[in-house]
C-alpha positions as CSV (number, residue, x, y, z in Angstrom):
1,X,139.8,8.0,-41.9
2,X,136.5,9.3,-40.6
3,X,136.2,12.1,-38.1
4,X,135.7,11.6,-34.5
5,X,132.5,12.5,-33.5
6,X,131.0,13.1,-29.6
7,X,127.8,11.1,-28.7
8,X,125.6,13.6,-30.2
9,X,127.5,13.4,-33.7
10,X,128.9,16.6,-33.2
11,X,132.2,16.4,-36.0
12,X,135.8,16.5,-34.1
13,X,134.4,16.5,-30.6
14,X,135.8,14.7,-27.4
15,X,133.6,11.7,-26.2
16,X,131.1,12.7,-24.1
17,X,131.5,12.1,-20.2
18,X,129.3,9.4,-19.3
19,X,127.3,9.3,-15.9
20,X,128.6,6.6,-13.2
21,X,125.9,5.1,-10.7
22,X,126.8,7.8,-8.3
23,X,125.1,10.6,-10.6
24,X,128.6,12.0,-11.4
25,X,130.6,11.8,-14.7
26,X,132.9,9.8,-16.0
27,X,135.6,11.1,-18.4
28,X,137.0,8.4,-20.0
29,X,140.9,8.1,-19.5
30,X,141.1,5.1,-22.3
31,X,141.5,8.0,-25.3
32,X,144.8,9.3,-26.8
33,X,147.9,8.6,-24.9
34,X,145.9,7.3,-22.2
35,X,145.3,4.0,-24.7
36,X,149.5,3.3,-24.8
37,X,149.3,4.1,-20.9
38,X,146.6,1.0,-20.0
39,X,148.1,-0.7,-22.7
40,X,151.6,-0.7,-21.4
41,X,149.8,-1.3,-17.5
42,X,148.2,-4.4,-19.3
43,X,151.3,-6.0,-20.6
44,X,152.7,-5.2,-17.0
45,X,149.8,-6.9,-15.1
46,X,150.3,-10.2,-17.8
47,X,154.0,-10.2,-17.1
48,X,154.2,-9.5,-13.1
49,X,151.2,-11.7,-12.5
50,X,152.2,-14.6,-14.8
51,X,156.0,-14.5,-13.3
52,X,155.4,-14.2,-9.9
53,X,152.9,-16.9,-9.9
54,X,155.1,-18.8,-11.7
55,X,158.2,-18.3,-9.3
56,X,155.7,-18.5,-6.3
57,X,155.0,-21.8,-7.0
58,X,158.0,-23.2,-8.0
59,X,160.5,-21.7,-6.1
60,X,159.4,-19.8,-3.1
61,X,162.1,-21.0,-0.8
62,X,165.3,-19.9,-3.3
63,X,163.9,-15.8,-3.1
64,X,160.6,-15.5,-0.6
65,X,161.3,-11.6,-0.7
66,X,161.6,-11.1,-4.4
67,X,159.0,-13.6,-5.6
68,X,156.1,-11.9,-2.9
69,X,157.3,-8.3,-3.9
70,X,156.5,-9.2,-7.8
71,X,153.6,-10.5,-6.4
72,X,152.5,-7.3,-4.8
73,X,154.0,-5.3,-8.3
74,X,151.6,-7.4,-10.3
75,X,148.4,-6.4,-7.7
76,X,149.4,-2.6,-7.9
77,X,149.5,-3.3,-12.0
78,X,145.7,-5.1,-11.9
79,X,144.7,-2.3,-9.5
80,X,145.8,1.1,-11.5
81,X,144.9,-0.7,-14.7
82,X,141.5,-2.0,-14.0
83,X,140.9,1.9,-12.8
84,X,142.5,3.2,-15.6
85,X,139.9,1.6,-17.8
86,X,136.9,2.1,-15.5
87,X,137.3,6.0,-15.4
88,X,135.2,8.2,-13.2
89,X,136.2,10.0,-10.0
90,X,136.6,7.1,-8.1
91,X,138.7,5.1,-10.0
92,X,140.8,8.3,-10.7
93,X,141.8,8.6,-7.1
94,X,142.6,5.0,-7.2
95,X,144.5,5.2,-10.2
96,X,146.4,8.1,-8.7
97,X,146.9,6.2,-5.5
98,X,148.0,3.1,-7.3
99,X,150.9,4.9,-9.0
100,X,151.9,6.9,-6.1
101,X,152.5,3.7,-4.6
102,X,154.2,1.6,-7.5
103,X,156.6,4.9,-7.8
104,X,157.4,4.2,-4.0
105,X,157.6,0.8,-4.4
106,X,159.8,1.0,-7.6
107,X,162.3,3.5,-5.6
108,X,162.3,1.3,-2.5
109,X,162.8,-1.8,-3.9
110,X,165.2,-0.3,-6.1
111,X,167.5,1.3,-3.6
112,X,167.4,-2.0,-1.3
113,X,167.9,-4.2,-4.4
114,X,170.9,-1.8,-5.1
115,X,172.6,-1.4,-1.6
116,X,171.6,-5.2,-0.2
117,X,171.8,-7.3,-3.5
118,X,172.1,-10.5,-0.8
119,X,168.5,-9.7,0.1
120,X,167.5,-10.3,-3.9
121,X,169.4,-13.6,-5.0
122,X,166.7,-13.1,-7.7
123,X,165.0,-9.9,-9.5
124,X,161.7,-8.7,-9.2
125,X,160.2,-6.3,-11.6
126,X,161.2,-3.2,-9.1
127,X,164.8,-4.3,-8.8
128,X,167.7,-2.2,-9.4
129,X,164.4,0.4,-10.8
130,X,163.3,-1.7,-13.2
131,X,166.7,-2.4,-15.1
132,X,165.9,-5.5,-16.3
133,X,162.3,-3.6,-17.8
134,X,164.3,-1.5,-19.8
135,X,163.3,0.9,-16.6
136,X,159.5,1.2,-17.4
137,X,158.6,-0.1,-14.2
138,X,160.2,3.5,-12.8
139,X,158.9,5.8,-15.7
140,X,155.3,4.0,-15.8
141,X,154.0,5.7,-13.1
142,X,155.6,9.4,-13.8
143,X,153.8,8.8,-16.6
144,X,150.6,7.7,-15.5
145,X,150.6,10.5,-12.7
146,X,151.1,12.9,-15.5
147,X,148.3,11.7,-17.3
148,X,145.9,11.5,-14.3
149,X,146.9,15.0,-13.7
150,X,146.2,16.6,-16.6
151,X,142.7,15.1,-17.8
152,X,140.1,17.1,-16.5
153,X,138.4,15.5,-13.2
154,X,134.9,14.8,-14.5
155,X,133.5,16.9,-11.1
């Protein structure tokens, strides 16, 4: 297998930050675990999105509240994802954003789905925590908050 080299050929190095159009850097969060993390986010944005889309226009009158709150899960997925892959500052903080929010959507949904299962005659990918994900949907963004935390800002 040949050894990883850093823009300027240097042997075993980390890929070099790239500049953004702001003048900062952009340190890329695509490399090592961060490839299974927008990975995972990418098979998540395919199966919210193509579900919810799906139920929305088939069947929006059986479960309005599930089917629109899969419909916000799959925007939060496109929105950490596409920053995931971007990189840079910016995106970072989006990123981070992004899954603070899906964590506090994944707990709220999943308490209400739990204690008012009338109010979810159907699942959404947040309900009961992400159960029926094999709970990703509640260790995804522990995971990408770790990861976001522990890359090196690009500042």
């Amino acid at each position: 297998m040949p050894e990883r080299t850093d823009s300027d050929g240097a042997p075993g190095a980390r890929p070099a930050p790239v500049r953004d159009a702001g003048g900062g850097t952009r340190t890329s969060l695509r490399t090592g675990p961060g490839r299974l993390l927008v990975t995972l986010y990418t098979v998540f944005v395919i199966g919210a999105t193509s579900r919810s889309a799906y139920q929305i226009a088939t069947r929006f009158d059986q479960a309005p509240l599930p089917y629109t709150l899969s419909a916000v899960a799959a925007v939060v997925y496109v929105c950490i994802t596409v920053a995931l892959v971007r990189g840079g500052e910016a995106a970072r903080r989006t990123a981070l954003a992004g899954c603070v929010a899906e964590l506090l959507g994944v707990l709220v949904v999943g308490t209400w789905s739990v204690l008012d299962p009338a109010a979810f005659p159907d699942t959404t990918v947040w309900s009961a925590y992400g159960m029926g994900y094999l709970f990703i949907p509640l260790l995804l963004p522990v995971l990408g908050l770790w990861w976001l935390r522990s890359r090196p800002s690009g500042r």
